[in-house]
N, C-alpha and C positions, 0 to 999 in steps of 0.2 A: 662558664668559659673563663680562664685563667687573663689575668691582664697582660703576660708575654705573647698568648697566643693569640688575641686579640693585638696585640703592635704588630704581629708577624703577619697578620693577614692584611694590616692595613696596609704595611709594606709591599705588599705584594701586587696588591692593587694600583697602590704610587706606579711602581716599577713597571708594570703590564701596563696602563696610560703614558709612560714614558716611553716604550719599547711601542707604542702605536702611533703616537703623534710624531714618533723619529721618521716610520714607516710612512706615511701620507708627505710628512715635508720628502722627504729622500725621490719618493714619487710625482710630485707636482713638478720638483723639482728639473727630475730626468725630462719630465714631458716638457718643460720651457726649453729645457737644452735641444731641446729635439727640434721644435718650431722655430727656436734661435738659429740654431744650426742650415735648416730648410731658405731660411730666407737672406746672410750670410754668405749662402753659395751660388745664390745670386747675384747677376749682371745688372747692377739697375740702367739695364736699357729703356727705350724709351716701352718697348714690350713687357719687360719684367717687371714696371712700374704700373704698367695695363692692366697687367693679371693680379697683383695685389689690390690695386684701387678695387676692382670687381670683385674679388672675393671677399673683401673685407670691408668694404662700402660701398652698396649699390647704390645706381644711379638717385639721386634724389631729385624732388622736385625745385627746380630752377627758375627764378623768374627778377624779374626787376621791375621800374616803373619810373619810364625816363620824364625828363620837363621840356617845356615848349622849347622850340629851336631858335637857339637866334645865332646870325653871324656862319651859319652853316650851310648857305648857298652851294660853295662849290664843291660840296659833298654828294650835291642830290645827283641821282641818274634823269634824265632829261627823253624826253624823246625822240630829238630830231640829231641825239648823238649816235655817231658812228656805230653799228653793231657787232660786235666782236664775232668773229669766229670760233666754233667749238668743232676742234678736232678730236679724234679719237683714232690712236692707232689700232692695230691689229693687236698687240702685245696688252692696251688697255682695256679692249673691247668686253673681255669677260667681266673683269672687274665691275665695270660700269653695270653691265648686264643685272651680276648680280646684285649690286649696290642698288637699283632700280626695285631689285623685287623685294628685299629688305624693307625697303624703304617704303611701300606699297603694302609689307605685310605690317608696320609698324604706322602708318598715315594715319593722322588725326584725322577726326570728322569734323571738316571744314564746309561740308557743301552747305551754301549757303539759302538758311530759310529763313525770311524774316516775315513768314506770315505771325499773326499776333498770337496762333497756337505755339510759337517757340520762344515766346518771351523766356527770359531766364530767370525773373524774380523784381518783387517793387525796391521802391527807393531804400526800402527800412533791409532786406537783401543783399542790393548794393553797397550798401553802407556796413554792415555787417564782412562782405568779403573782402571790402578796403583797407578794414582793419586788422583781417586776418592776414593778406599780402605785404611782401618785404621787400624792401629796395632792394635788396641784395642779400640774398637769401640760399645765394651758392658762397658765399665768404664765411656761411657759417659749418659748412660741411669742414667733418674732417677726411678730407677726398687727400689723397698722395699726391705728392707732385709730379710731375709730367714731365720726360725728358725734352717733350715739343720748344717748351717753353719755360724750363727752369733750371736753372746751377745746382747740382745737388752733389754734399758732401757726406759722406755716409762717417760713422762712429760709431762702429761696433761693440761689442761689448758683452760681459756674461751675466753683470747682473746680479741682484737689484740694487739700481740704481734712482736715489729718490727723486722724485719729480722738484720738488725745490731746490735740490742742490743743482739739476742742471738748467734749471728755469731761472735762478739766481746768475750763473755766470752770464746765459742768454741776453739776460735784460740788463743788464751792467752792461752792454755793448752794440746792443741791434738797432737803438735809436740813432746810430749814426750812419742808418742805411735809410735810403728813400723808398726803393723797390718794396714793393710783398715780399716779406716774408715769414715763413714758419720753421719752429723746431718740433719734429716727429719724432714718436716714440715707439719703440715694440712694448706694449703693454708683459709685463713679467708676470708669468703664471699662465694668463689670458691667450698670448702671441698671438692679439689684436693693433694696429698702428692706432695709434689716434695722435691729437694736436697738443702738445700739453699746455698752453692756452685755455685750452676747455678742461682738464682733467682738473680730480679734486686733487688737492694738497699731499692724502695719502696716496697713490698712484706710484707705481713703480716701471724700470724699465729694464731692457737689457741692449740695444740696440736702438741707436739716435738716426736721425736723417734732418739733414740741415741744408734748406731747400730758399732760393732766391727765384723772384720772378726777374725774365731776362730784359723782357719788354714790358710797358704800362701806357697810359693814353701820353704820357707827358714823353714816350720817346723809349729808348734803346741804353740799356745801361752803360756807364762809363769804363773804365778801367781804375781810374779812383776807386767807384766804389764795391768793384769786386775786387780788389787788392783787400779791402776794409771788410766783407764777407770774408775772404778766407783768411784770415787775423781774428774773424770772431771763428770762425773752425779751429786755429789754432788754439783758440784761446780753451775752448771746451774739450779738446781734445788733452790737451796739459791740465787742465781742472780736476778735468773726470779720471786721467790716468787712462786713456785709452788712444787708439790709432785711429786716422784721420786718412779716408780715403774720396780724391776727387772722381766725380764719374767723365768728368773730362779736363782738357788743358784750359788756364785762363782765355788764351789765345785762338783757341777752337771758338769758347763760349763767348766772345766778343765778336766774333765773327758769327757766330749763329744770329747774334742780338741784331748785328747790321739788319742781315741780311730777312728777320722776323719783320725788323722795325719798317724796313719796304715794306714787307708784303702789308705790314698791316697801314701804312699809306696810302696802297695801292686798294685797298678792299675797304676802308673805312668808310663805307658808303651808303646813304639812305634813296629808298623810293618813298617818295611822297606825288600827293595831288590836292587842290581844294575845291571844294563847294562854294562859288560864289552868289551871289545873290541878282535874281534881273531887273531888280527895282533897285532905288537908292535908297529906299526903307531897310534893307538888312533882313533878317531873320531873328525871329521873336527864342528869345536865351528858354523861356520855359518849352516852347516846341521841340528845343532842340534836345532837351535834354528828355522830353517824353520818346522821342524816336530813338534817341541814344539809349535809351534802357529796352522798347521795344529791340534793338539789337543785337543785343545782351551786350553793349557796351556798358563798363563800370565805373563811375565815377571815383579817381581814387587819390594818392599821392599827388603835389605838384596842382591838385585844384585843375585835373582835366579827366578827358574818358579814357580807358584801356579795354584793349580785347584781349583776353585772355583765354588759354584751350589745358583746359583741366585733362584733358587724355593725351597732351603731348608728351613724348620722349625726353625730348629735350627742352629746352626752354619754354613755358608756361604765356609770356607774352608775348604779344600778336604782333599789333601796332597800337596806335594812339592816335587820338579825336583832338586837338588844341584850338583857340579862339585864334585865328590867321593874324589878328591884329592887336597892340599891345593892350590890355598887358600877358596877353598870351592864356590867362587864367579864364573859368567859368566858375557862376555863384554855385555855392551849396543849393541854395532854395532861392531860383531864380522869378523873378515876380514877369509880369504879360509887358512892362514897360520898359526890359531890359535886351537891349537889341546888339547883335554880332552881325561885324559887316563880314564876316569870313571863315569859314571852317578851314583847318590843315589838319589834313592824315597822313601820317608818317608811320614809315617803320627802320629799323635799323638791320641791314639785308643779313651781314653776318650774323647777329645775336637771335633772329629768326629760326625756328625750327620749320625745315618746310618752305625756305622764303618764297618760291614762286607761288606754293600753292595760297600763302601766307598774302602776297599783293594781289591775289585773285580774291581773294574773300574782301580786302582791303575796299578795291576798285570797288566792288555790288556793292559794299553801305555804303560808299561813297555816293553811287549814283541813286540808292534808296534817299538816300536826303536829301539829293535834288529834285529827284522826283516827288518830294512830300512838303518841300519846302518852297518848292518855283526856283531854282538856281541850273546853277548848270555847273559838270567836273571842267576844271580847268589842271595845266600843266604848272610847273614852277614859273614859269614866264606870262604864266594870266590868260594863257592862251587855250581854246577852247580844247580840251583831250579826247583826240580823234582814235577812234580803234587803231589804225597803224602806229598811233604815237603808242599806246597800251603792250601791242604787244613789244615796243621796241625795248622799253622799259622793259616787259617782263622775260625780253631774250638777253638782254645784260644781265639780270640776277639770273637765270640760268646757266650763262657760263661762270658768273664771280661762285656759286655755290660749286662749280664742278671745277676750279681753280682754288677752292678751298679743301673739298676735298681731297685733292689731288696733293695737296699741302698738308695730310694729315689732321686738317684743324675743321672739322664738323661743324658747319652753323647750327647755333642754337644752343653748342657743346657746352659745357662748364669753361672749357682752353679757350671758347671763342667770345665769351663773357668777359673771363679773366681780361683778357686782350682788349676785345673793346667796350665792355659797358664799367671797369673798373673805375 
């Protein structure tokens, strides 16, 4: 073979690997345009935002792992308070209806056995799951934001746009905000969201979303510092060379925040009860922790017990076991000389999945430990808890959970974590 016809075919080869990898870019290409385009023509209503969080990140596993209470008296539901009324028009009645069978077809196995065939596993178990569990472990999802409860500024674009250069102007400006917040990305090529927080370095985009929470435990955002959010929108918006669109008015979303930051006043609220002792001897710290694992309570974060429901929906924690008296904490490997004048079991009603069902499990190992221990359940007030006190407590979370759903905001949800276990 001739050394020209030999160049001519190498040629050939160059040019047909050129003419094919033009073909695959030209194609991936079309396809981002396409998912660019799909989601673009989108309202991010509070529904439009629903349907991508699902599609593109399902539900994950949710959980936390709060510390003993202190100073949170007038949080707790009581028994001998007033019982709210739960109405239900004629207009809500299906809803409800259905929301009940839903709910029934999705119910954790809660029913309570503490015979010693249901133990959940020894200390060395325990201690293995504690470490596997996250205080906050829905802040690591990259879930969308929610128009329930978040300012969201959209930034369109065609893309690719590199994850550094919008993660640079980002952080140059977002430490002057207090709220949560995230910048979202349309993954380019992908037309997957993610956080780019989490993304690696090469990561590309074609479409931003720049999202503020509107309320947090410390309160309802200002006007200060949504002026100072949508200034870091401007600012990315002129960075990137692209348009800059609010899903709503300052003025609307200030007014949402109010009007959040009630509700979440009015619903911030724990049921609890304790295990007292009928002696002034107290209760032996190593029993207590032999019955806490008999109930498959787990010793974990914060140096107390959690009940936690591996088959929930939503939120994965139950409630919590604490020492009633300071320093609120229990030993890792408590010895026979170490005595607790007091148990307190709490839960936090919103961040519950389930909460009725959730203070009924509560209530049985509460009274399982008095029953094995010699004590007796008492109320927030020291006062012995009388079945009419039980259910009064359990017909208050009854309505706060259908006052929540009614509000769109799901106990147990990720929105109702955000809110209050943030």
């Amino acid at each position: 073979m001739s050394l020209q016809l030999a160049l001519l075919l190498i040629g050939l080869v160059v040019i047909a690997a050129v003419i094919i990898g033009s073909y695959d870019r030209a194609r991936l290409a079309k396809r981002a345009k396409e998912l660019t385009s799909q989601v673009r023509t989108s309202t991010f209503t509070r529904e439009a935002l629903s349907i991508l969080d699902k599609a593109f990140h399902p539900v994950s596993r949710l959980d936390f792992n709060p510390k003993p209470l202190r100073g949170a008296a007038k949080r707790f539901i009581r028994g001998k308070d007033n019982i709210p009324v739960l109405t239900i028009n004629e207009d809500d009645a299906a809803f409800y209806e259905e929301l009940e069978r839903i709910e029934q077809a999705a119910s954790m196995p809660i029913d309570v056995d503490l015979s010693p065939a249901s133990i959940h596993g020894d200390v060395d178990q325990a201690d293995e799951a504690n470490n596997l569990s996250s205080s906050s472990s829905w802040s690591k999802n990259t879930s969308m934001p929610d128009a329930t409860i978040d300012f969201v500024i959209e930034l369109p674009g065609k893309g690719p746009l590199s994850r550094n250069r919008a993660l640079g102007i980002y952080k140059q400006n977002e430490y002057l905000l207090n709220k949560p917040r995230r910048l979202y990305g349309l993954r380019y090529i992908e037309g997957v969201w993610s956080n780019l927080d989490n993304d690696s370095d090469t990561a590309q985009y074609s479409d931003l979303l720049l999202a503020i929470q509107l309320v947090d435990k410390s309160g309802a955002i200002d006007e200060s510092e949504l002026n100072t959010f949508g200034q870091l929108g401007l600012k990315l918006a002129d960075g990137l060379n692209r348009p800059s669109k609010m899903a709503t008015t300052f003025e609307l979303a200030l007014q949402q925040a109010t009007e959040l930051d009630s509700f979440c006043q009015q619903y911030d609220t724990i049921a609890g009860l304790n295990v007292m002792p009928s002696s002034k001897q107290g209760f032996s710290e190593s029993e207590v922790k032999t019955i806490a694992l008999e109930a498959g309570l787990q010793f974990g974060p914060m140096d107390i017990y959690h009940c936690k429901n591996d088959e929930a929906v939503g939120c994965r924690h139950m409630f919590s076991m604490a020492n009633l008296f300071e320093p609120g904490t229990f030993h890792v490997q408590p010895d026979n000389e170490e005595q607790v004048k007091g148990l307190t079991f709490f839960m936090q009603i919103p961040c519950a999945y389930a909460p009725a069902k959730t203070f009924d499990k509560m209530v049985a190992v509460a009274e399982l430990f008095s029953q094995k221990l010699g004590g007796y359940v008492s109320d927030q007030d020291n006062h012995p808890l009388t079945s009419d006190g039980t259910l009064s407590i359990r017909r208050h979370i009854d309505y706060m959970a259908s006052e929540m759903q009614k509000a769109g905001i799901m106990p147990g949800s990720e929105i109702a974590l955000r809110l209050f276990n943030a």
